[in-house]
Backbone as JSON Lines, residues from 0, in Angstrom:
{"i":0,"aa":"X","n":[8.03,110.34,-83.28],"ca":[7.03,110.83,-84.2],"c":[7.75,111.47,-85.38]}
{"i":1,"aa":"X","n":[7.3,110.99,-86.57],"ca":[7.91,112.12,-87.58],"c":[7.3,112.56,-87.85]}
{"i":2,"aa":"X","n":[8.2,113.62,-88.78],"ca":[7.66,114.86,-89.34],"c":[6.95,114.39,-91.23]}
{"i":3,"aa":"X","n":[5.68,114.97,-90.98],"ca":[4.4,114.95,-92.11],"c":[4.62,115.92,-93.25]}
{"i":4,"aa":"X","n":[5.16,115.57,-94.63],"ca":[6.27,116.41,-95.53],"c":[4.3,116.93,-96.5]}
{"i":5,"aa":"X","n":[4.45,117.97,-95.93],"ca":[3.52,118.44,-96.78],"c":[3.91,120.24,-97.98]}
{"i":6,"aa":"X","n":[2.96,119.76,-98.63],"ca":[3.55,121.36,-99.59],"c":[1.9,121.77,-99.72]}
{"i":7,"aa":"X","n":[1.91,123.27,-98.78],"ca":[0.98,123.88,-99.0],"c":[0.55,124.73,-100.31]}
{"i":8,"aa":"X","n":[-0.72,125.05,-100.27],"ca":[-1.48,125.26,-101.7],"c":[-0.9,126.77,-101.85]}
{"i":9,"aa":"X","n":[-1.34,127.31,-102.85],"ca":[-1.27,128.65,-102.78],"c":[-1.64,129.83,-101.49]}
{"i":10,"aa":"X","n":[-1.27,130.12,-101.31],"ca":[-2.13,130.32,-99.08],"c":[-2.47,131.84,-99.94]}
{"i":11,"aa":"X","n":[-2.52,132.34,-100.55],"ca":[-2.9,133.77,-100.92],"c":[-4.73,133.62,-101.34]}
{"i":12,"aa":"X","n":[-4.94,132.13,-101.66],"ca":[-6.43,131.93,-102.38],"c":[-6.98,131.19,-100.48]}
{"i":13,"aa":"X","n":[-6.32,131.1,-99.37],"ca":[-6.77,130.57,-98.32],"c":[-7.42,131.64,-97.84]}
{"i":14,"aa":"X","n":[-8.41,131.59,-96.8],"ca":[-9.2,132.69,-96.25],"c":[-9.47,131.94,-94.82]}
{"i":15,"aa":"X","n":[-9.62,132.67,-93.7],"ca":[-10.33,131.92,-92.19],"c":[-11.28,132.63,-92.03]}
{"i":16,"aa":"X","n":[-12.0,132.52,-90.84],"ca":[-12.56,133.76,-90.52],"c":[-12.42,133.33,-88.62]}
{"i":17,"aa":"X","n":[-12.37,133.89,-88.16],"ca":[-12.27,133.97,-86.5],"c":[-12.68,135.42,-85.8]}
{"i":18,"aa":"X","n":[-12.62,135.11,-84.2],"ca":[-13.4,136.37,-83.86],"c":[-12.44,137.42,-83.42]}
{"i":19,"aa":"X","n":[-12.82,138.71,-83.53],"ca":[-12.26,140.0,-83.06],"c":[-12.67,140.49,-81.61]}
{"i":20,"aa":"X","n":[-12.33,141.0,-81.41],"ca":[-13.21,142.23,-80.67],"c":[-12.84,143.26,-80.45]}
{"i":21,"aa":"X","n":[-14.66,144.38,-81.22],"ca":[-14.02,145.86,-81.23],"c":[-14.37,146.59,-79.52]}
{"i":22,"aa":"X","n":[-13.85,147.25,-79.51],"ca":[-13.97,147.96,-78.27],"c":[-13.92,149.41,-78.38]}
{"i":23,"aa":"X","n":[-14.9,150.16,-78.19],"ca":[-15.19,151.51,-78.13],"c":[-16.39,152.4,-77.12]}
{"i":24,"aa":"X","n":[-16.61,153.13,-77.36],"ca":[-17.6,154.11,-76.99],"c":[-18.85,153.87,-77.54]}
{"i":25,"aa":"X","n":[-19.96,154.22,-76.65],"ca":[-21.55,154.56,-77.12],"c":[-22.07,155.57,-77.62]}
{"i":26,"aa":"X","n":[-22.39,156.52,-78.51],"ca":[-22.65,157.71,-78.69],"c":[-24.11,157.66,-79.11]}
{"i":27,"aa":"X","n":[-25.15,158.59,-78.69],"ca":[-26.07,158.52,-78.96],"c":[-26.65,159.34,-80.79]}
{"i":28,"aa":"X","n":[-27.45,158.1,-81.5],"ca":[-27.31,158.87,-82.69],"c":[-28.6,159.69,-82.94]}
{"i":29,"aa":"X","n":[-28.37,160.74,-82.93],"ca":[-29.76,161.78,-82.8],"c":[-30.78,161.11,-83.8]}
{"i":30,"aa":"X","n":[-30.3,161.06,-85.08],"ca":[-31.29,160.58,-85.9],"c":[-32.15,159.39,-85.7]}
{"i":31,"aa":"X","n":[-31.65,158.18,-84.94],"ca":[-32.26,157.28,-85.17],"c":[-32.53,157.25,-83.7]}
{"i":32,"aa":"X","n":[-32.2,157.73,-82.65],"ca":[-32.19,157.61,-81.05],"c":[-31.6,156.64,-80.54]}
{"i":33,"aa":"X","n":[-30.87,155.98,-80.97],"ca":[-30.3,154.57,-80.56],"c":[-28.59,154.83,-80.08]}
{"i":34,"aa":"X","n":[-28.39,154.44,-79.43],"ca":[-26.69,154.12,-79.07],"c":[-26.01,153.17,-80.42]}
{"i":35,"aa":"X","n":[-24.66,154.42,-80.52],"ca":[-24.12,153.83,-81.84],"c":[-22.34,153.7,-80.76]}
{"i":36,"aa":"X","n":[-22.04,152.28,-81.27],"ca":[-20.7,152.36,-81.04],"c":[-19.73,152.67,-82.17]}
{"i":37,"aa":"X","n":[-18.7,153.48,-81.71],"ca":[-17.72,154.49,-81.98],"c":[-16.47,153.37,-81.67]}
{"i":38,"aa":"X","n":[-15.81,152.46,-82.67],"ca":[-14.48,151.56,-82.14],"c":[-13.65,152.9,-81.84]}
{"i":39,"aa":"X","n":[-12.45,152.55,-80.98],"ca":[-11.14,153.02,-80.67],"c":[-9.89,152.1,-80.26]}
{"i":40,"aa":"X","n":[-10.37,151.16,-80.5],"ca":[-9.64,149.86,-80.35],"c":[-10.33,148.4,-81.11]}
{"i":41,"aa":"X","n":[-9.07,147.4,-80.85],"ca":[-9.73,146.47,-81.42],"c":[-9.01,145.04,-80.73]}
{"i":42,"aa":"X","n":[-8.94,143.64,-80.22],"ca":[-7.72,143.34,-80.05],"c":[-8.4,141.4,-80.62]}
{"i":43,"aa":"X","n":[-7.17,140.85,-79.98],"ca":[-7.74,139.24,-80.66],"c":[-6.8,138.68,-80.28]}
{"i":44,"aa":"X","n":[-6.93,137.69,-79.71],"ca":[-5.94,136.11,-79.05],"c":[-5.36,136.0,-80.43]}
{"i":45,"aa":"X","n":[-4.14,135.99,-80.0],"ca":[-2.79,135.51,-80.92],"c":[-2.15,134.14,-80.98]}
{"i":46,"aa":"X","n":[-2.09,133.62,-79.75],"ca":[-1.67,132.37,-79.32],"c":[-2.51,131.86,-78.46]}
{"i":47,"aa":"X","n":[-3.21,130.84,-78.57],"ca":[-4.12,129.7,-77.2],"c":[-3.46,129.2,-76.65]}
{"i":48,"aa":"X","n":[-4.15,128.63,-75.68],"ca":[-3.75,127.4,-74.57],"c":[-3.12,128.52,-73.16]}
{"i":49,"aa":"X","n":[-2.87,127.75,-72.19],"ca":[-2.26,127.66,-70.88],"c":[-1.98,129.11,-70.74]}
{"i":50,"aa":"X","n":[-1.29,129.5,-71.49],"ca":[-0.47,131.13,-71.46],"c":[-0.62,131.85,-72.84]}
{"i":51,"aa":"X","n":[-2.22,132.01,-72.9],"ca":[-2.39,133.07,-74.17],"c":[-1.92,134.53,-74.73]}
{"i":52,"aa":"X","n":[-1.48,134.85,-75.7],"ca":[-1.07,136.01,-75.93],"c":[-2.14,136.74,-76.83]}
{"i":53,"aa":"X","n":[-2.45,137.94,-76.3],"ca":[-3.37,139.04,-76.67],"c":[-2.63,139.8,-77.3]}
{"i":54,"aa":"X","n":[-3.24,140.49,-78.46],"ca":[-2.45,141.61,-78.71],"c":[-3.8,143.03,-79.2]}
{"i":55,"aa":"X","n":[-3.06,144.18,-78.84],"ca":[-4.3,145.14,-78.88],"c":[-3.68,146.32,-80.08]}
{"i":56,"aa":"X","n":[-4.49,146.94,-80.9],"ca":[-4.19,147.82,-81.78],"c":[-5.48,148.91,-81.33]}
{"i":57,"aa":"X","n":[-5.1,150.06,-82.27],"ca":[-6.39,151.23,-82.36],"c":[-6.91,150.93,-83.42]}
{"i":58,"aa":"X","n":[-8.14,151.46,-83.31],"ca":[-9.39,151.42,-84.73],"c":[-8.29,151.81,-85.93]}
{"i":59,"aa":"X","n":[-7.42,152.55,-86.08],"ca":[-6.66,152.74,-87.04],"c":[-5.27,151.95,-87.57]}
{"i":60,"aa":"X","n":[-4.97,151.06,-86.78],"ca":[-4.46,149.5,-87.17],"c":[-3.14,149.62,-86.57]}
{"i":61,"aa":"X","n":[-2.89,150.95,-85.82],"ca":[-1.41,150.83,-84.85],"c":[-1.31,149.95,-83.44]}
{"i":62,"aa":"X","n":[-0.15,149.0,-84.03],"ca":[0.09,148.12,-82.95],"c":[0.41,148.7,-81.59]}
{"i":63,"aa":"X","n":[-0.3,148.31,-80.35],"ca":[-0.28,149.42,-79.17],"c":[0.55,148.29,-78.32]}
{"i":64,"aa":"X","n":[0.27,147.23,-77.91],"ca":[1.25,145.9,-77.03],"c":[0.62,144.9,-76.87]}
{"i":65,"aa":"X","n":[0.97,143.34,-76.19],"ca":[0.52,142.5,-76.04],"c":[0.07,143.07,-74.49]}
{"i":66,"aa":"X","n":[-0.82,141.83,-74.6],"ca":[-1.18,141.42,-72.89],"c":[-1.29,139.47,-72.97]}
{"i":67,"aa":"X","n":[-1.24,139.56,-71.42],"ca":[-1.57,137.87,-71.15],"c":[-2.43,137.48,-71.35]}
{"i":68,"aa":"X","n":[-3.75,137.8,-70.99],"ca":[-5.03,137.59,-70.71],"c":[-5.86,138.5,-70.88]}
{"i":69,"aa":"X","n":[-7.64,138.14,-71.73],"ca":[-8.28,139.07,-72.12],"c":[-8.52,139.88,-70.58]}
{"i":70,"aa":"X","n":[-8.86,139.29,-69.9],"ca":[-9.02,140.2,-68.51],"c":[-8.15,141.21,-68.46]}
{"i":71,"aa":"X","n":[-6.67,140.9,-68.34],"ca":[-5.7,142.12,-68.49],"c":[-6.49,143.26,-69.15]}
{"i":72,"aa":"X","n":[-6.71,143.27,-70.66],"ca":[-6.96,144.58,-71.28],"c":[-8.3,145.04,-70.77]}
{"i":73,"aa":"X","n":[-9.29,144.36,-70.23],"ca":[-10.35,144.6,-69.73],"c":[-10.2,145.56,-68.36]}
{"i":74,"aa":"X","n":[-9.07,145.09,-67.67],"ca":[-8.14,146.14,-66.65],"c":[-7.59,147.65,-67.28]}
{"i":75,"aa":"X","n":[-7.27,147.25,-67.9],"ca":[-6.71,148.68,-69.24],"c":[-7.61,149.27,-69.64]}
{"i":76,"aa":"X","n":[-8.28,148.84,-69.86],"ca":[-9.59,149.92,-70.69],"c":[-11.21,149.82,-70.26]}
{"i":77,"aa":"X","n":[-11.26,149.99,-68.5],"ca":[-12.4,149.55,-68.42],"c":[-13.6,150.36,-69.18]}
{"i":78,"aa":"X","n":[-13.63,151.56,-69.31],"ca":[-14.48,152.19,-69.8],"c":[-15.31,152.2,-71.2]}
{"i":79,"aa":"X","n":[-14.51,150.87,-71.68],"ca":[-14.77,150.48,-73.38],"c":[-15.56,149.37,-73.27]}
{"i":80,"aa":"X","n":[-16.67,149.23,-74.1],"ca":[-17.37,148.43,-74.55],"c":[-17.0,147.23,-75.31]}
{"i":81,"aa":"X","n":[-16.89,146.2,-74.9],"ca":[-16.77,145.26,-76.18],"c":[-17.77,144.42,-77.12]}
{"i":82,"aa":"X","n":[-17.41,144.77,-78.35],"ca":[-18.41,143.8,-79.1],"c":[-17.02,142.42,-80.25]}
{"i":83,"aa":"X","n":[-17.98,141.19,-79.93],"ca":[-17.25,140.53,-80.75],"c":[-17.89,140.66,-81.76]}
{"i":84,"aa":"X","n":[-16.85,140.15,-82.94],"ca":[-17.41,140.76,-84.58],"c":[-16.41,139.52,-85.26]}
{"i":85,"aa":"X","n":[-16.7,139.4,-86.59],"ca":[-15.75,138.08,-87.44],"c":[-14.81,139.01,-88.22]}
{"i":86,"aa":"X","n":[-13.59,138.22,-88.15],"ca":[-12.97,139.15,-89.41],"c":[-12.97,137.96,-90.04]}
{"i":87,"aa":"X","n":[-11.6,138.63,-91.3],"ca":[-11.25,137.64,-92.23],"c":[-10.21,137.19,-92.67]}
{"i":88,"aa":"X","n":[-9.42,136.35,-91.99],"ca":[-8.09,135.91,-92.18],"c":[-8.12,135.27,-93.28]}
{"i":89,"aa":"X","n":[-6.88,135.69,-94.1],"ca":[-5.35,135.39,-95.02],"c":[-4.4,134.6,-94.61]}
{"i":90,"aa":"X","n":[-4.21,133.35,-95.07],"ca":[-2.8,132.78,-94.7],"c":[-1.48,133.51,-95.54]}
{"i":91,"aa":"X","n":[-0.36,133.05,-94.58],"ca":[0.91,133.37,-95.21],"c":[1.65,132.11,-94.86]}
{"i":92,"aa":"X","n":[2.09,131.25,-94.56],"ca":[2.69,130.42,-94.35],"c":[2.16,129.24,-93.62]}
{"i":93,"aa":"X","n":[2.57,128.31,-93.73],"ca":[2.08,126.97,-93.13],"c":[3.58,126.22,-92.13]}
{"i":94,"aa":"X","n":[3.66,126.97,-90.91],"ca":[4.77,126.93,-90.08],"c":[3.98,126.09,-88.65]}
{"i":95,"aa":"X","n":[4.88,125.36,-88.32],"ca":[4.28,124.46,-87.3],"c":[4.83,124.69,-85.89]}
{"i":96,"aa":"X","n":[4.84,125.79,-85.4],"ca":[5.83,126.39,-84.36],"c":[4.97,125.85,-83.03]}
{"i":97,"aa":"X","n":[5.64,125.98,-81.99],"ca":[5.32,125.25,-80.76],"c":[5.2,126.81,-79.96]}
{"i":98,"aa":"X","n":[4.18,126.78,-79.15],"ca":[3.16,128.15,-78.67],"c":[4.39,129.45,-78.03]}
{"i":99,"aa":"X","n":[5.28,128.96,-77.82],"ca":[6.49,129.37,-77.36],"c":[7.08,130.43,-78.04]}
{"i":100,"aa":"X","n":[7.39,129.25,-79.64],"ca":[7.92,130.02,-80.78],"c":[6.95,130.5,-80.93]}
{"i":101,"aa":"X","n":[6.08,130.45,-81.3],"ca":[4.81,131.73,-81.94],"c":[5.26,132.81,-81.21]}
{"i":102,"aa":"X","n":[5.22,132.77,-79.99],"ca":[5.4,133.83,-79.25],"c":[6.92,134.74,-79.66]}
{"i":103,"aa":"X","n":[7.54,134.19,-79.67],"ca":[8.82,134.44,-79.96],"c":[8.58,135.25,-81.36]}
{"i":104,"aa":"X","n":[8.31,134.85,-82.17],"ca":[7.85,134.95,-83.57],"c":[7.47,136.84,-83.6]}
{"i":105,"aa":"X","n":[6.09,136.55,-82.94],"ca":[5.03,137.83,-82.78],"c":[6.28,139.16,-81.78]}
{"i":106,"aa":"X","n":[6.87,138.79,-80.93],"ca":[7.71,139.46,-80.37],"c":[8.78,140.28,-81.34]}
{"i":107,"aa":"X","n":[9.03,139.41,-82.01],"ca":[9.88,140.43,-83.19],"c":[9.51,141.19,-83.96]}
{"i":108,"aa":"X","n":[8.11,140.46,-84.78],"ca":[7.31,141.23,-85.47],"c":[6.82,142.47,-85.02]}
{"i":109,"aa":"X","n":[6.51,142.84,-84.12],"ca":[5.62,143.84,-83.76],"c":[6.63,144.39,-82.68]}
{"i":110,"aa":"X","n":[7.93,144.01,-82.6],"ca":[8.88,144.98,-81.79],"c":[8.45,145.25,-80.07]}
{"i":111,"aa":"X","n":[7.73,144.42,-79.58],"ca":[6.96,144.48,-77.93],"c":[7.75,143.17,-77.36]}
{"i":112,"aa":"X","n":[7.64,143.62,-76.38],"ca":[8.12,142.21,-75.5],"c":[6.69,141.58,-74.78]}
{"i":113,"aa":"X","n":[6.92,140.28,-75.26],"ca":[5.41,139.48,-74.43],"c":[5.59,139.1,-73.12]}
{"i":114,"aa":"X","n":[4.53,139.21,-72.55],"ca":[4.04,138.69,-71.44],"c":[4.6,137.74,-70.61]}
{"i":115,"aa":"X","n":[5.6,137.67,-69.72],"ca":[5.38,136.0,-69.08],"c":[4.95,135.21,-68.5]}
């Protein structure tokens, strides 16, 4: 198979959108009587397939570690609520890495050792 010689566009004008999920507390809001969630976390699949990599931050955007599987952090934090929500991804590069290297990749970046 060869390799497909492409030259990506400007990736700063690219946008995605995919899902999050925040995870926090219920607090009841006097004014309106309703349960308001309070994030304290947030996390989102990094890598798919066979052996996914999770990674989890706080509502305030500090990288906390990976996990294997969403279940894992669901073990970690049972007491948190999750809601899925959309963000809005930015490209930076158009790199064709094999799920491995990604991993490898994210491991440096964020200074954690992943999952095996």
């Amino acid at each position: 198979m060869s390799d497909i010689q492409f030259q990506p566009p400007n990736l700063g004008d690219v946008i995605a959108y995919r899902g999050v999920y925040v995870l926090g507390t219920t607090k009841l809001n006097p004014e309106t009587g309703k349960n308001k969630l309070v994030a304290s976390h947030y996390c989102s699949c990094l890598v798919f397939g066979k052996t996914p990599l999770w990674a989890v931050w706080t509502a305030a955007g500090k990288f906390l570690r990976f996990y294997g599987f969403k279940s894992d952090i669901a073990v970690a934090y049972p007491k948190l609520v999750w809601r899925r929500r959309m963000a809005e991804w930015s490209l930076l590069a158009v790199n064709d890495l094999k799920p491995r290297a990604r991993r490898m990749v994210l491991q440096d970046r964020f200074k954690s050792k992943v999952p095996s």
